[in-house]
C-alpha positions as a LaTeX table, in Angstrom:
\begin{tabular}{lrrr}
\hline
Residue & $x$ (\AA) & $y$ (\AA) & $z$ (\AA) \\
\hline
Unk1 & 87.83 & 109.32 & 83.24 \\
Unk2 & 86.63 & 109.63 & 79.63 \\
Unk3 & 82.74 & 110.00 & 81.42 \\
Unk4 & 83.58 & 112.05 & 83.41 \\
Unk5 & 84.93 & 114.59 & 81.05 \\
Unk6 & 82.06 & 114.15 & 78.72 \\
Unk7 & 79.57 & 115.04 & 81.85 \\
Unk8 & 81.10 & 117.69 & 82.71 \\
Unk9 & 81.67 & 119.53 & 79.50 \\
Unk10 & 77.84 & 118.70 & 78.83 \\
Unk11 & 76.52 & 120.26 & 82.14 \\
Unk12 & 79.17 & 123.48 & 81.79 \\
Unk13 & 78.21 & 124.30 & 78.28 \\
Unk14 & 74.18 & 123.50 & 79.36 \\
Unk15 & 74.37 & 125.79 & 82.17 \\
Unk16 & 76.27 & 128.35 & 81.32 \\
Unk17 & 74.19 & 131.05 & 79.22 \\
Unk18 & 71.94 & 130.49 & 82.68 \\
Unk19 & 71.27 & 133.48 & 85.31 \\
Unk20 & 75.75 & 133.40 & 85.62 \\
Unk21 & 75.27 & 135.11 & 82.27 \\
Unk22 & 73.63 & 138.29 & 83.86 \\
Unk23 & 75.55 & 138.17 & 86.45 \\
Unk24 & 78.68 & 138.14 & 84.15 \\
Unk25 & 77.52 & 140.70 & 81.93 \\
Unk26 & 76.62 & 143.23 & 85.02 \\
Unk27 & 79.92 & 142.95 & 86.41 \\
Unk28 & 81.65 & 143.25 & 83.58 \\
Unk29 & 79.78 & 146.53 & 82.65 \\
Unk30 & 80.35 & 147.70 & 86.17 \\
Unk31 & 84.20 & 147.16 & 86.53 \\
Unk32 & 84.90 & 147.30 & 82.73 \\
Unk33 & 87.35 & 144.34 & 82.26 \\
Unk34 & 85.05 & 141.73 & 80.39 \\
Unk35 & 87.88 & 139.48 & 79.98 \\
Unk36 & 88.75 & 139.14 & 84.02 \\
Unk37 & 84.99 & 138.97 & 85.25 \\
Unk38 & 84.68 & 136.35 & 82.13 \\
Unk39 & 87.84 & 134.48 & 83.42 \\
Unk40 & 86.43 & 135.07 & 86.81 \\
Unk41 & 83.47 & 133.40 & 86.43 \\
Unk42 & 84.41 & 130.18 & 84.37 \\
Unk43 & 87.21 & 129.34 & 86.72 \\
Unk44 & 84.45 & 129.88 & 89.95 \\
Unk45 & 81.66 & 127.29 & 87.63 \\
Unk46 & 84.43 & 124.85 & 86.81 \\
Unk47 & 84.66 & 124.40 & 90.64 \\
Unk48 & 81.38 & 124.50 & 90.90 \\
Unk49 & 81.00 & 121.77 & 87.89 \\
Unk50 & 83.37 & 119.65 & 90.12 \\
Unk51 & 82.33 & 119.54 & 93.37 \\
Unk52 & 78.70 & 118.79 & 91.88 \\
Unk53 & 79.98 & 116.09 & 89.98 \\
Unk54 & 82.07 & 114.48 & 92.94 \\
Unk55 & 79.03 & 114.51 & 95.04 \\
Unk56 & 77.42 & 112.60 & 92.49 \\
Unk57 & 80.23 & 110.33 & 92.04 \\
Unk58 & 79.92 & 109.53 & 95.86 \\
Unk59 & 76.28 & 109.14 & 95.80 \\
Unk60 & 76.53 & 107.16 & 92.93 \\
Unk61 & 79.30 & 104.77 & 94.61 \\
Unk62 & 76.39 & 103.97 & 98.08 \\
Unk63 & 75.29 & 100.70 & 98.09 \\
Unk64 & 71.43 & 100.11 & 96.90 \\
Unk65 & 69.46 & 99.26 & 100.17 \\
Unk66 & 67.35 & 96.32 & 100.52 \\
Unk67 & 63.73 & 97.59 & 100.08 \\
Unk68 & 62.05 & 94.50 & 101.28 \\
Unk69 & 64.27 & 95.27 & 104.90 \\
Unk70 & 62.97 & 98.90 & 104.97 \\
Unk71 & 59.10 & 98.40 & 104.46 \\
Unk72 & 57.06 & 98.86 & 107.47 \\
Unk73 & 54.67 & 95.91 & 109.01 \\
\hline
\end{tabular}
């Protein structure tokens, strides 16, 4: 669990001050409640965060296939 934790703080702070900070800062200067959209927005990446991270958990968990029984003749 301890990996886990670590890769996901690391890719949240990474990508946060990405294009989500626009988008953050245009909504809050639209509906004027900085705090909400800010709340808003971390709770919608940290699901974001997660599902990306569960994918790669499952991807990660495959099997390796045998390259030798894939190769064309």
């Amino acid at each position: 669990m301890g990996d886990f934790v670590v890769a996901f703080l690391a890719i949240f702070v990474a990508e946060l001050p990405d294009k989500t900070m626009l988008a953050t800062l245009a909504l809050a200067v639209r509906w004027r409640r900085p705090l909400a959209v800010w709340l808003g927005v971390s709770v919608s990446y940290c699901a974001h965060m997660l599902l990306a991270v569960l994918a790669g958990s499952l991807v990660a968990s495959l099997p390796e296939r045998d390259r030798k029984s894939t190769r064309l003749n």
